[in-house]
N, C-alpha and C positions, 0 to 999 in steps of 0.2 A: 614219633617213635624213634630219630635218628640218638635222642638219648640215651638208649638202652642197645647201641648198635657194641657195643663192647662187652656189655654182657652180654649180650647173645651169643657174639664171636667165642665170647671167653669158653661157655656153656659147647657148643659146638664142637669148639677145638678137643674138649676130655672126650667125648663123645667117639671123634674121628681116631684119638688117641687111643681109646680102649684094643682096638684091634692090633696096632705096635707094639703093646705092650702083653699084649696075647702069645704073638709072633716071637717078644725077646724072649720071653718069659722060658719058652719052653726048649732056647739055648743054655739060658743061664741058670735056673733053678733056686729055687728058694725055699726055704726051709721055713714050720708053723712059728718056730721062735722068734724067726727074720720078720717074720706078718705082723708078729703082737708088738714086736719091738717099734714098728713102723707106725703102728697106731698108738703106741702109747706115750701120754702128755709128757710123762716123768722120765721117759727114754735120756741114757745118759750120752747123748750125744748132739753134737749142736744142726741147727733144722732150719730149711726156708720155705714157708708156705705158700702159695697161691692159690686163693681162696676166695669164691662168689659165690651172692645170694642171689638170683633172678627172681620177684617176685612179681607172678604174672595176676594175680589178683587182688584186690584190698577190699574188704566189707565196708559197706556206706557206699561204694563205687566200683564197680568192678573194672570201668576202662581207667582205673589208674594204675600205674606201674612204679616198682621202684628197684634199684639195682644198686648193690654194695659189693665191691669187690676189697678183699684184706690182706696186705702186705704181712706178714710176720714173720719173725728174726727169734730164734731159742737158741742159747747157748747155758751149758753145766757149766758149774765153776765147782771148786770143792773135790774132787771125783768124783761128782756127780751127786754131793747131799743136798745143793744148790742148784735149782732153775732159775734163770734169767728169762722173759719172754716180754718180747714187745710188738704190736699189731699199729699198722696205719691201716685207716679208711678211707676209700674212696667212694665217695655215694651219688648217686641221681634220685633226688627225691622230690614226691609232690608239695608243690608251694602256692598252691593256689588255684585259681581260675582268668582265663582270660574274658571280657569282656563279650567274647561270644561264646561263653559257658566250655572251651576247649582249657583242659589243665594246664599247667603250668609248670615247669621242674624246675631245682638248683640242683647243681652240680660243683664238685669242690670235697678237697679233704674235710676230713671228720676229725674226730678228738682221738690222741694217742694215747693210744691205753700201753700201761706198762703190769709187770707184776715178778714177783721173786718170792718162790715158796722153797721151804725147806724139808727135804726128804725125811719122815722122820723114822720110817719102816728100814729096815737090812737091804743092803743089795740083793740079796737072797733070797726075800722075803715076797711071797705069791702074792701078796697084795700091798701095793707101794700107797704109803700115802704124805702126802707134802701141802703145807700150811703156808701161808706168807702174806704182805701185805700188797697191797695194791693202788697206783696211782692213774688217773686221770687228767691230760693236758690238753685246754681247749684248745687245740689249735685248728677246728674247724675255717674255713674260706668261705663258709656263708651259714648263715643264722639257722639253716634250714638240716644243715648236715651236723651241727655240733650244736651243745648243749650252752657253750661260754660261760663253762662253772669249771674251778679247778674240783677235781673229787678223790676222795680218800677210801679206802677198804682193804677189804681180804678176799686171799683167793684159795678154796678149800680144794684137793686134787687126789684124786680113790682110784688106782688103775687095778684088776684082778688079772692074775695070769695062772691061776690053779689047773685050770682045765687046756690041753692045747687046742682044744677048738674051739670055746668060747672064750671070750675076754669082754670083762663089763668092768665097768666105774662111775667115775660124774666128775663133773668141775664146777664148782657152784663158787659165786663171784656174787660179791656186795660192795657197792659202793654210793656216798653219797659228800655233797657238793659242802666247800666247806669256805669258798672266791669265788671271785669273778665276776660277770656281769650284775650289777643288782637290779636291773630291768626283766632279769630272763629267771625262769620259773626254777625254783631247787631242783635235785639231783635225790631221788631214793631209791637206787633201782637192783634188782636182787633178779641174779639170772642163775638157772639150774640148766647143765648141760648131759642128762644122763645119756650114757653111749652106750652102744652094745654090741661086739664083732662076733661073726661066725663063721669059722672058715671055711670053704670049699675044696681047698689042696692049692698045690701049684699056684700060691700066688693068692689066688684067687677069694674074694670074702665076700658076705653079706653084711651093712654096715644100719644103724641108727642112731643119729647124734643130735639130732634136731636142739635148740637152744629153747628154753618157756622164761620167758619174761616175766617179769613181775614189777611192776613201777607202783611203788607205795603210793608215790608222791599222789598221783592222779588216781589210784585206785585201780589201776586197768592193766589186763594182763594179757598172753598170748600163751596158747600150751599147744604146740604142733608135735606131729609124728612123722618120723621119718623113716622111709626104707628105702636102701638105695643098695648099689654092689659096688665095690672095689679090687684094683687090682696092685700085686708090689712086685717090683722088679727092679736088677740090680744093676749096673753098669759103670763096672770099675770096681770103685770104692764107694761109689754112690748110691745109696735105696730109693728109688723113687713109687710113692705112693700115689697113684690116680686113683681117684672116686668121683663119682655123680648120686645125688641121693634128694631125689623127689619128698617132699617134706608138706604134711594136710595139716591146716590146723583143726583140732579137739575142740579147745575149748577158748572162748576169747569174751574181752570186757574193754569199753572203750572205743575210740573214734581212730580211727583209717589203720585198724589192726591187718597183717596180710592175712589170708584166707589159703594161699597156695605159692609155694615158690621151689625154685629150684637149686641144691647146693652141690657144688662141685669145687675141685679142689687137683693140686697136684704137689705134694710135699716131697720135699729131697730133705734125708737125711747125710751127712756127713760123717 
């Protein structure tokens, strides 16, 4: 289990965190705009995330575990008609069995995913949406974390701000392998990320983002639900967003899909 000792930490630390930002929260004050703006992908302002998956479950075996934690980097170009966003992975995943049926993990970056959509809605407009293409770079450190295909796509992005207490959209991403290894299996994989915020006041929200997979290639998919809460608070010039959001899977197809994980996250906008 010493694998998964950094997600856990990571998990833990938003946890311990939530109550800090309780405490600031109700010095500095934040307004429902500040909340939507903090949640939203198309925000024109540039963003660092820190972002983990703990999954404490997988079907086929329950005592396997896997942990992904995501670096990612948004910055607007344009006045903001243009998003720029790029995410590294860092993963622990199962690789096997040892010789006395105990699992096995690799550890090691994942493939950098990049992508660059275009705003094509008004600034003004209650429901932004931005289109663009999307790349794929193996630079996984073990076979087990990356795919070793270069891949190509799009990235579709729906944010609503009509209502100030709810905010809903999706980010739906397609990509498929076009290089790269020719021992290692194509690339067809189509992920829908529907979200959906509601706010409590002060900060404060209810959040579902959960990601459904879809892998052509194999036929096998993952559809979880998430509900989790969040909180935003400001310091300085900086918005920080902390969330944890418990996430079941629905519906699933396929071999060592999770069953149960945990996502949390602490995003600074600038």
């Amino acid at each position: 289990m010493k694998n998964f000792k950094y997600g856990v930490l990571a998990i833990a630390l938003l946890v311990l965190l939530a109550p800090v930002a309780l405490v600031a929260q109700e010095k500095t004050g934040i307004s429902s705009e500040e909340v939507a703006k903090a949640n939203n992908p198309l925000a024109n302002t540039k963003a660092f995330n820190i972002q983990n998956y703990y999954v404490g479950s997988i079907y086929d075996d329950s005592d396997l575990k896997a942990n992904t934690m995501l670096l990612r980097y948004s910055m607007p170009l344009a006045k903001g008609k243009i998003l720029l966003r790029a995410t590294m992975p860092f993963s622990t995943l199962p690789s096997g069995y040892e010789a006395t049926g105990t699992p096995k993990y690799s550890s090691g970056t994942g493939d950098f995913n990049f992508f660059a959509t275009y705003t094509l809605s008004k600034p003004e407009s209650k429901t932004l949406i931005g289109v663009g293409p999307q790349v794929v770079m193996p630079t996984a450190t073990s076979t087990h974390t990356g795919a070793g295909k270069w891949q190509a796509g799009a990235a579709l992005v729906i944010f609503n701000t009509a209502s100030p207490v709810v905010q809903w959209g999706a980010l739906i991403t397609y990509q498929t392998s076009f290089a790269g290894d020719k021992d290692r299996s194509d690339v067809n994989l189509l992920i829908a990320q529907p979200f959906g915020i509601f706010q409590l006041g002060k900060g404060a929200y209810l959040r579902s983002t959960a990601l459904w997979n879809f892998n052509i290639e194999t036929e096998s998919y993952n559809v979880p639900l998430g509900i989790g809460a969040g909180h935003v608070l400001k310091a300085g010039g900086t918005v920080m967003n902390i969330y944890l959001e418990p996430q079941f899977t629905m519906l699933h197809e396929g071999y060592g899909q999770p069953a149960f994980q945990v996502f949390g996250g602490l995003n600074f906008q600038f």
